[in-house]
Structure formats: structure tokens, C-alpha cells
C-alpha positions as CSV (number, residue, x, y, z in Angstrom):
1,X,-131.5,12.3,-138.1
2,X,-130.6,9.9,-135.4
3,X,-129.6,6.9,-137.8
4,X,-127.1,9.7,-139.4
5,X,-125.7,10.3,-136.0
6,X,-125.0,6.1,-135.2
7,X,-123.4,5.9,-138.1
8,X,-121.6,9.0,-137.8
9,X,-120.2,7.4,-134.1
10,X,-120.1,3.7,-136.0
11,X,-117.8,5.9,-138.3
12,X,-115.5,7.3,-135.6
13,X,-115.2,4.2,-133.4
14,X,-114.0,1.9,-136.1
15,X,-111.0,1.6,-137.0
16,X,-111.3,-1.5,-139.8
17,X,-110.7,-5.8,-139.0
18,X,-107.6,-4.9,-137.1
19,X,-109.4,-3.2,-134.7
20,X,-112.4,-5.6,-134.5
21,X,-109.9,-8.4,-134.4
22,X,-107.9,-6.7,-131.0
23,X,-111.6,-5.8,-129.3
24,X,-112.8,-9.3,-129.8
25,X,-109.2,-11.0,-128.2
26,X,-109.4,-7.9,-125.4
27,X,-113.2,-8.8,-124.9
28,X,-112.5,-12.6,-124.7
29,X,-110.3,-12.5,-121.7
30,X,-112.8,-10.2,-120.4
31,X,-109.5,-7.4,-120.2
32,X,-110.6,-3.7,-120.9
33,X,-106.9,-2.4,-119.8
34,X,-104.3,-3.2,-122.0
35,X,-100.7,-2.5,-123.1
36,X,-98.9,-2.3,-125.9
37,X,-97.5,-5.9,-125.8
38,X,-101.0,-7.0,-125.8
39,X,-101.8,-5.2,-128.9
40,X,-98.6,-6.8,-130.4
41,X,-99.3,-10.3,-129.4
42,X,-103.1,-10.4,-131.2
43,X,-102.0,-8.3,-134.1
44,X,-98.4,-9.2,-134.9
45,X,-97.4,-5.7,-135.9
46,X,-94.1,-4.2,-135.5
47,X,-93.5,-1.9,-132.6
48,X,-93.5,0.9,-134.6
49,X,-96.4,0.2,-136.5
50,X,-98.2,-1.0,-133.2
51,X,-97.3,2.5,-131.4
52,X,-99.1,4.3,-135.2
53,X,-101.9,2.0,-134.7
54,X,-102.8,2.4,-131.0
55,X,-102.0,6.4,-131.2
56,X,-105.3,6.0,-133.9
57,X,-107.1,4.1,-131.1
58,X,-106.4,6.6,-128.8
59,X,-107.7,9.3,-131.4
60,X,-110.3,7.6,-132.8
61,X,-111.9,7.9,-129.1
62,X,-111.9,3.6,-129.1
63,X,-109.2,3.9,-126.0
64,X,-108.0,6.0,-123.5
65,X,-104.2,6.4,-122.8
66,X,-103.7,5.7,-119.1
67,X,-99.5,6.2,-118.9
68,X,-96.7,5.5,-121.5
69,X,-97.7,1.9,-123.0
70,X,-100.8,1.3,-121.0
71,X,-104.6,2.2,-122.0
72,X,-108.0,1.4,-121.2
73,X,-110.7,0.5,-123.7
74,X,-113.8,3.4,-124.2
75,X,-117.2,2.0,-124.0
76,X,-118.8,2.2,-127.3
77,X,-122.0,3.4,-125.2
78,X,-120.6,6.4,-124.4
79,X,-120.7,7.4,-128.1
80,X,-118.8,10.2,-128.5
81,X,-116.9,10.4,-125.5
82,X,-113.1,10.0,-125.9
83,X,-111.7,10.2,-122.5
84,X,-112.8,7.0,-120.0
85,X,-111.0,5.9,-117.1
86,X,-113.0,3.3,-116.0
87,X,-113.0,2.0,-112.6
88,X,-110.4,3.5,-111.0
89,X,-109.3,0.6,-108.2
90,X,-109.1,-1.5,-111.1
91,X,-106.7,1.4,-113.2
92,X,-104.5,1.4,-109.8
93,X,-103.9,-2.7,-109.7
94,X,-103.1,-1.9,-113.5
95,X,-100.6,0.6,-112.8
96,X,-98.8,-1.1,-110.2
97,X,-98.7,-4.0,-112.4
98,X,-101.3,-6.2,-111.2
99,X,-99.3,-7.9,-108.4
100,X,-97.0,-6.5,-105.5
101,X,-99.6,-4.4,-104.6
102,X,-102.7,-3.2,-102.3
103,X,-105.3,-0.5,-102.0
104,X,-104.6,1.1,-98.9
105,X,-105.3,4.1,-96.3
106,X,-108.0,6.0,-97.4
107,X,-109.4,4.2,-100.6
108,X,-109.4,0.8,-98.7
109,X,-111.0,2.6,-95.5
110,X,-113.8,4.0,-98.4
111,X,-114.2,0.2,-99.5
112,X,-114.4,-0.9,-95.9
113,X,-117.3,1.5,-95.6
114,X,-115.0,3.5,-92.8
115,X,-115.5,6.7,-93.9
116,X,-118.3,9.0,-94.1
117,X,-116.8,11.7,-96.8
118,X,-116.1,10.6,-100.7
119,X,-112.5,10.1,-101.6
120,X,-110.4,11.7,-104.6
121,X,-107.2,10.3,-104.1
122,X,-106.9,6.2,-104.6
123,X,-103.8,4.9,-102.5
124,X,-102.1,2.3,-103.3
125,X,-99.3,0.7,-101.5
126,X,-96.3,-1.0,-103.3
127,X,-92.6,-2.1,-102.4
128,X,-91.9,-0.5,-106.4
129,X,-91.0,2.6,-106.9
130,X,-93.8,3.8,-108.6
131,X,-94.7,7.7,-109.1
132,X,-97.8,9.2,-108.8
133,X,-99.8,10.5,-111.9
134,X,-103.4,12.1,-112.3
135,X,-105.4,10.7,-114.9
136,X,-108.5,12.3,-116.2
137,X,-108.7,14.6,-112.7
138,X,-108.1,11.4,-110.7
139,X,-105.1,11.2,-108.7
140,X,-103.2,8.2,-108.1
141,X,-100.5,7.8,-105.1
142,X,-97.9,5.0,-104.5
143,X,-97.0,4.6,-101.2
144,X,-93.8,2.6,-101.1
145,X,-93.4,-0.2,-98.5
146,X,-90.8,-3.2,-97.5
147,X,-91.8,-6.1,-99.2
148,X,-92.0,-8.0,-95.9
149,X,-95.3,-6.1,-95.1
150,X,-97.0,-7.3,-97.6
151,X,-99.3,-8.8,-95.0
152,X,-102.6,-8.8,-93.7
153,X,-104.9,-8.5,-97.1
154,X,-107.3,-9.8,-99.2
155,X,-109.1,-10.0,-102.7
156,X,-111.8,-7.5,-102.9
157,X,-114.3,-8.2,-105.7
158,X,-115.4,-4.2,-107.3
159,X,-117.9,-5.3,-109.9
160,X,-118.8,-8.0,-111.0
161,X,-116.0,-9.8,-113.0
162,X,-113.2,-7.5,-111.3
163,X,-110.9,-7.9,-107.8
164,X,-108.4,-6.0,-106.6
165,X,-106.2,-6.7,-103.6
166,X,-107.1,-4.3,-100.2
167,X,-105.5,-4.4,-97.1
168,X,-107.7,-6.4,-94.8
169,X,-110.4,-3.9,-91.8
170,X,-107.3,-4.3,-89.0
171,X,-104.4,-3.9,-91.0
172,X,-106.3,-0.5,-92.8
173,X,-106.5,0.4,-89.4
174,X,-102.4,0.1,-88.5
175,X,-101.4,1.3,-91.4
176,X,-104.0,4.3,-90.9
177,X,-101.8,4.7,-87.7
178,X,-98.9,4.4,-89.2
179,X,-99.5,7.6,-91.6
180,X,-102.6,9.0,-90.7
181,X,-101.9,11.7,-93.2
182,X,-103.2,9.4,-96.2
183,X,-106.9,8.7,-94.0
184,X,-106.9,12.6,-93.8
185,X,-106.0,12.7,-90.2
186,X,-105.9,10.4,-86.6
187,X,-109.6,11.8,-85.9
188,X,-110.6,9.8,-88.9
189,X,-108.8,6.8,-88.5
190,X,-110.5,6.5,-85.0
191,X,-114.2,7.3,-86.8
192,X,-113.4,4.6,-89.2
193,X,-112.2,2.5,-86.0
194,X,-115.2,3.0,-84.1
195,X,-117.7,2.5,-87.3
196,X,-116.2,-0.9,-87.8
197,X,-115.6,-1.8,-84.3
198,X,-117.7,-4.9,-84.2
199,X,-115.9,-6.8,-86.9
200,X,-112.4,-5.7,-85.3
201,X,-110.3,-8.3,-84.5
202,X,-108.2,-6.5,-81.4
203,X,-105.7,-9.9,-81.5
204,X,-105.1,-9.5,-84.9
205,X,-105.0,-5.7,-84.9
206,X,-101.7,-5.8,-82.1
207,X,-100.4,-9.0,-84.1
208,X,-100.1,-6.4,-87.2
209,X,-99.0,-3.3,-85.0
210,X,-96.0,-6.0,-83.7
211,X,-94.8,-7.2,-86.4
212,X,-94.9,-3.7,-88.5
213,X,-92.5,-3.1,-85.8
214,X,-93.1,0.5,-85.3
215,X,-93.1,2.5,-82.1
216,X,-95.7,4.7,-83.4
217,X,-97.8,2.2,-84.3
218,X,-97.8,0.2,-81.1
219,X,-98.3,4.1,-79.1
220,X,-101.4,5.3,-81.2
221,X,-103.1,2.0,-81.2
222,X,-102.7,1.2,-77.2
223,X,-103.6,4.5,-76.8
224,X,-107.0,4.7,-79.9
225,X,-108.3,1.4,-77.8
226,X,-108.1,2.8,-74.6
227,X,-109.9,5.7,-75.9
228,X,-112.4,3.8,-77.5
229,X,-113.0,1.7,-74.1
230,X,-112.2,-1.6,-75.6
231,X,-112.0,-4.0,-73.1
232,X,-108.7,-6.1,-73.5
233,X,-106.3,-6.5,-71.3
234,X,-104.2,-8.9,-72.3
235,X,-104.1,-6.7,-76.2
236,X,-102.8,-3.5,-74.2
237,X,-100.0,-5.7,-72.3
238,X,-98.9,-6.7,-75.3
239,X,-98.8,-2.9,-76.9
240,X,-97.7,-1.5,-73.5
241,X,-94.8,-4.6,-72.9
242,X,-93.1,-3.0,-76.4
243,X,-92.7,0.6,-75.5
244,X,-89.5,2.4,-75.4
245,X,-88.7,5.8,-73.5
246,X,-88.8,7.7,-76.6
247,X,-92.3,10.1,-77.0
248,X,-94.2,10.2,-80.6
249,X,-96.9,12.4,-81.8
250,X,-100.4,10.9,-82.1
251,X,-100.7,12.6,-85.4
252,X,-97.3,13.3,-87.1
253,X,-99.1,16.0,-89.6
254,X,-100.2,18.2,-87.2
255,X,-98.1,20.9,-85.2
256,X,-95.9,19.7,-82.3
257,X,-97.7,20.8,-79.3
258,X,-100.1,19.2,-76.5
259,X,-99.5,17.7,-73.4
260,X,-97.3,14.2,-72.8
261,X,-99.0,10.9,-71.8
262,X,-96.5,8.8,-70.1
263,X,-98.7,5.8,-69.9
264,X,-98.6,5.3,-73.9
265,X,-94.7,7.8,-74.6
266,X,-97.4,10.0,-77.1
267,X,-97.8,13.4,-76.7
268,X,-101.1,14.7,-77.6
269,X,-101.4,17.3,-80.8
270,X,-105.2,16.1,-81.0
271,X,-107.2,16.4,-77.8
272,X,-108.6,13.3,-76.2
273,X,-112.0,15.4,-76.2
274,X,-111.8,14.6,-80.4
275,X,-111.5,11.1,-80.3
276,X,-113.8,10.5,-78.0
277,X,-116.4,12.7,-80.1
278,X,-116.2,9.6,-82.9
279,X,-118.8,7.6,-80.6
280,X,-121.0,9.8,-82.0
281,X,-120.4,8.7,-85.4
């Protein structure tokens, strides 16, 4: 009985030397996502005929259609499973096209271990204008930026032959304050603050908040390290020297209400009383 169901899945996973032929060239260069233009380029098939062939890939169960042109290959351990997304940082590099890109907010607080709840949205931040999509109950969303701030990240390795780009611990944090409504809130960009505060670089952190060049930004962060009792005084001249008269919200999701801090031009929607609960994260 069991050797009738392998070869009923050898059956229904292989597609003939074609097939075999693209698997081996995918599995060379170690690539599991692919487009159609790969496909193309090992078989030499027209692009109709490569669209007829990967739509029986896709069927078959030996790949996984990701977006218009781009899929991901299925395990052949999963037997008959036909629907495989795969690591999903790895699916959002691919879908921003591999370069111009970072993990961000939320999904690069998760891999900076700031967060204490799992995540279902992965972020990804992008000068392209790309749209979000949800893929196999997974949602993906672009977050579009000026190419000049592309700054302040690194290479982030995921498993063990993959890396994707992630904004670096301090420039999560600034861009947490900068739209805390992707890191599910200012409360939880201060946890992830605090959980991480040992390997915070405050320089490095007001460096970023400066040359993002927004007032927000340089409010919420004088203000999050004053509540967190970090000790730098020459970091909160900085922040305080670049404040205008106008007032912001700390956290521009929540209702427009609180009392006015004149010291950092924020008026506070979230009570200082929540912040300073993180300490007891």
C-alpha cells in the first residue's frame, strides 16, 4: 500500500526531462523562487509554450504561483501538498525584486527579537511602488520610501543558505517612530526599545532620527529616551537643538487628545504611565 502511494506522488510530481532538467539548474544555484524568464533561459521554450508549461507545474503541485510571472518551488517532501510559500522574508526580497529593498517595522522588530507577540503581516520597505498582496493567508505590505533613506541596514542571514536585507536595531527603532502604526503601536516600539536597550547605539539612533529629517521623529525619540531614563545629554541636545514650534502626536494612530509637553512640542494621546510600564518587560 505505501509503495502504491510513492509512486502515485512520484506520478503527480513529475512532469517528464523538462522538468527534471529546470529542478536540477533551479537546485544548482541553490534558487527555489523563480520566474518565468528563468524557466525560459534553462529550457529555451517560447513564451507561450513556457507560460503552458509552468501553468502544469503550478498544477501538477511541483510549484506554487507567488504573483503574475513569479513562483516558488514545492518541496517534494511534502508529498501531496500543492500550495508552499516557503520562507516568507525570503518571498518578500523576491517580490520587491531582490534589491531596493528592506524588511522593516514590525517583521524586522520580530527578527531583532523586539517583540514579544508573533507577527502576520511582513513589512517591507521599498522606494518602488509596489502593492500589497496576500499569499497563502500571508500578507505582504510595501511601504514606500525616498530612495535617500535607504540607510542604516544590514544582511540578515534566515536559514542557512538565505539573507535578506533588514533595517539595522536603531534605524527599526526610528522608523518604528516614524509610523508606529506598522509595530502595532508607540507602546510597542518603546517595549521593543527597552528589550534591546543594551545593544542601542543612542549616537547612532539621533544620527538616523537627523538625517530622516522628520519632526516627529526627532519629538518621539527625545521624548521615548527621556522616558526610558537614558542618560545622554549631549543625544537630547542634539534632538532638542532641532525642534520647531509646531506640536505632533506621540502616536499619530490614536485619537487626538492628551495633554501638551512643551519640553519635546508632543502632545500625549498615550499616557507617560504606559511607557514607563515597558520596564517591566
Amino acid at each position: 500500500m505505501q509503495t502504491n502511494t510513492h509512486e502515485g506522488l512520484s506520478q503527480q510530481k513529475t512532469l517528464g526531462p523538462q522538468a527534471a532538467r529546470l529542478l536540477a539548474a533551479l537546485h544548482e544555484k541553490r534558487r527555489t523562487i523563480f520566474t518565468v524568464g528563468d524557466v525560459q533561459e534553462v529550457t529555451g521554450l517560447g513564451p507561450k509554450t513556457t507560460r503552458n508549461f509552468v501553468g502544469k507545474l503550478v498544477r501538477r503541485g511541483v510549484a506554487t504561483r507567488l504573483k503574475p510571472g513569479l513562483f516558488i518551488l514545492v518541496p517534494f517532501e511534502l508529498g501531496r501538498e500543492r500550495e508552499y510559500l516557503g520562507n516568507p522574508n525570503i518571498v518578500a526580497r523576491a517580490l520587491a525584486g531582490g534589491r531596493d529593498y528592506y524588511l522593516s517595522h514590525a517583521s524586522a522588530m520580530d527578527m531583532h527579537r523586539m517583540v514579544t507577540q508573533p507577527q502576520f503581516v511582513v513589512y517591507v520597505t521599498s522606494p518602488l511602488p509596489l502593492r500589497r498582496r496576500t499569499i497563502l493567508g500571508t500578507e505582504f505590505r510595501f511601504v514606500r520610501c525616498k530612495a535617500e533613506h535607504l540607510f542604516g541596514l544590514v544582511e540578515h542571514w534566515v536559514d542557512k543558505t538565505e539573507k535578506v536585507i533588514v533595517s539595522d536595531l536603531e534605524r527599526t527603532v526610528i522608523d518604528g517612530l516614524k509610523q508606529p502604526g506598522y509595530c502595532g503601536g508607540i507602546v510597542e516600539v518603546a517595549k521593543g526599545f527597552w528589550m534591546r536597550r543594551g545593544d542601542m547605539n543612542i549616537g547612532r539612533l539621533v544620527d538616523y532620527a537627523i538625517r530622516l529629517d522628520v519632526g516627529a521623529v526627532i519629538r518621539r525619540l527625545g521624548f521615548l529616551l527621556e522616558t526610558c531614563g537614558v542618560d545622554e545629554p549631549a543625544a537630547i541636545a542634539r534632538l532638542r537643538a532641532r525642534l520647531t514650534a509646531t506640536y505632533q502626536l506621540l502616536d499619530p494612530t490614536l485619537p487626538v487628545e492628551g495633554h501638551r509637553v512643551a519640553r519635546w512640542r508632543l502632545r500625549l494621546n498615550v499616557s507617560t504611565e504606559e511607557l514607563t510600564a515597558v520596564r517591566s518587560t
